[in-house]
N, C-alpha and C positions, 0 to 999 in steps of 0.2 A: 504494500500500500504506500501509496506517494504524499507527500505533504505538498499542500498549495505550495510552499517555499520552494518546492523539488523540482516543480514545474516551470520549465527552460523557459516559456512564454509570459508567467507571473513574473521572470527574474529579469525578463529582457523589459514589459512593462517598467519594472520598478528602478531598472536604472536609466530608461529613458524620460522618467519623472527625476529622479535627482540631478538628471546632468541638467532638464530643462529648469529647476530649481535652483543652479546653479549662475544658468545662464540668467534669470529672471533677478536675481539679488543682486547680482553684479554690476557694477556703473558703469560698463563701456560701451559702446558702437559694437554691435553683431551686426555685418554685412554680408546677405546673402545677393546672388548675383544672378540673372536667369540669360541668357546667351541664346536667340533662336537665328534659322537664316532658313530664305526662300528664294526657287528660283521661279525665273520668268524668262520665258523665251520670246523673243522679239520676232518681227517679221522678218529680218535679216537675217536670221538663222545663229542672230549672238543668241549668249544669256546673260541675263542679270543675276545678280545674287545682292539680296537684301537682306543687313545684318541689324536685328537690333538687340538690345542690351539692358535692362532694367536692374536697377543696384539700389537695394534697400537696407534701410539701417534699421534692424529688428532689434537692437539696444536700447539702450536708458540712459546714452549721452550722446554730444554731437563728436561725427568724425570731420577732422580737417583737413585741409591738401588734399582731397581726394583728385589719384588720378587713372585713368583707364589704359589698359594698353590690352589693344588684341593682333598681337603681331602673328597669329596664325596661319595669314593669307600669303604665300610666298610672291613676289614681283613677277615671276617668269612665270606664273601661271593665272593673273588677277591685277586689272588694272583699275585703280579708284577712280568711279565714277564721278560720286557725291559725296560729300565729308571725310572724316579721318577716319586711323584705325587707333587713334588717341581721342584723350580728351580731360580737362582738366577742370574740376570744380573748386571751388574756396569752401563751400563745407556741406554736410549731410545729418541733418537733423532727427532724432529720435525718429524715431516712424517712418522719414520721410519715405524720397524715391527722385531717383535722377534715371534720366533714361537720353541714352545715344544711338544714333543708326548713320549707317554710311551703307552707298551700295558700290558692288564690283562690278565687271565684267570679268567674263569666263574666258581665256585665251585659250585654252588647251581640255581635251577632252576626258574624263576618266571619273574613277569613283573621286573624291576628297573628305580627309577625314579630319574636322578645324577643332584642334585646342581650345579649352579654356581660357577665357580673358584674363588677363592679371589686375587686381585691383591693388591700390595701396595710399593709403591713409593714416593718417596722424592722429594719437591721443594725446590729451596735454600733460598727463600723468605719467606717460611713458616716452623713454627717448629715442627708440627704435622704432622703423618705420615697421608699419600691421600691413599684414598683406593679404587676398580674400581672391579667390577665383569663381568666374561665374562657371555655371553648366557647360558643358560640351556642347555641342550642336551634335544633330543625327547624321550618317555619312550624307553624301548629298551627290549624286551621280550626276555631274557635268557634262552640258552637252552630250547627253546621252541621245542615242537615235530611236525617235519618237514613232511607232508607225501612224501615217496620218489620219486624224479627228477623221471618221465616216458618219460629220453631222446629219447629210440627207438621208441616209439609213436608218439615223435612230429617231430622224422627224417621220418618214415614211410607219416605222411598226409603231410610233404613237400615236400615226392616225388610223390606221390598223386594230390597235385595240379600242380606241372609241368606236369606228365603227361598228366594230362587233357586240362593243358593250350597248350601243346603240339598237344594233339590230336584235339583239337580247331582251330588251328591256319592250321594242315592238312586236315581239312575237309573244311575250309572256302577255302581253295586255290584250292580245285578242286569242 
């Protein structure tokens, strides 16, 4: 017979309450980071790739110097369309939320698998610089070769099934 204590799940529970207990009393800036990116392919037959980046301070002070770096994108394969792959704030408020995007273009074709952003900011308490990475992105298959949209196909059997649901609905009423 097991004791609630014995149970791996009540153990993993309970120290996922102390650590959040931990974090909860504690006076500093918790920055979590969320990293997503999308593509879009143009009529040209480029792509785009549109990155953006939301950094929140889940703490109970303010972090200062904040600045972003998502040096992921290699040159020889992504050229900045719009914004940077930096970015620098003067400070980040309890709760708040700062948010950055910049888009690429695709130069080169293949799967790409983009790093974590590097965050880093400043507490007044402490004299070393805090460092925070946002999430990964999902791989993202670049210029991948698409077979082409067979929009008139899928507008044809949607009127296909009105029809039918049509002529169904005329044959049940008489």
């Amino acid at each position: 017979m097991t004791t609630v204590l014995g149970n791996p799940l009540i153990k993993a529970l309970i120290i996922v309450f102390l650590v959040s207990a931990a974090t909860a009393t504690s006076d500093a800036p918790f920055i979590v980071a969320h990293k997503k990116a999308s593509l879009t392919r143009l009529k040209s037959g480029a792509e785009r790739v549109s990155v953006a980046i939301d950094i929140y301070n889940q703490g109970f002070s303010t972090a200062y110097d904040v600045n972003l770096d998502d040096y992921s994108w290699p040159l020889d394969s992504f050229d900045i369309v719009s914004g940077n792959t930096t970015q620098s704030w003067e400070r980040l408020d309890a709760g708040g939320l700062l948010s950055h995007s910049f888009e690429l273009e695709a130069k080169r074709q293949g799967m790409f698998y983009g790093a974590p952003a590097v965050i880093t900011f400043r507490i007044p308490t402490k004299a070393a610089l805090q460092e925070a990475y946002s999430t990964p992105i999902l791989p993202l298959d670049v210029l991948a070769e698409r077979p082409p949209e067979k929009k008139f196909e899928r507008i044809t059997k949607a009127f296909l099934v009105l029809f039918f649901v049509e002529l169904a609905l005329v044959v049940t009423k008489h």
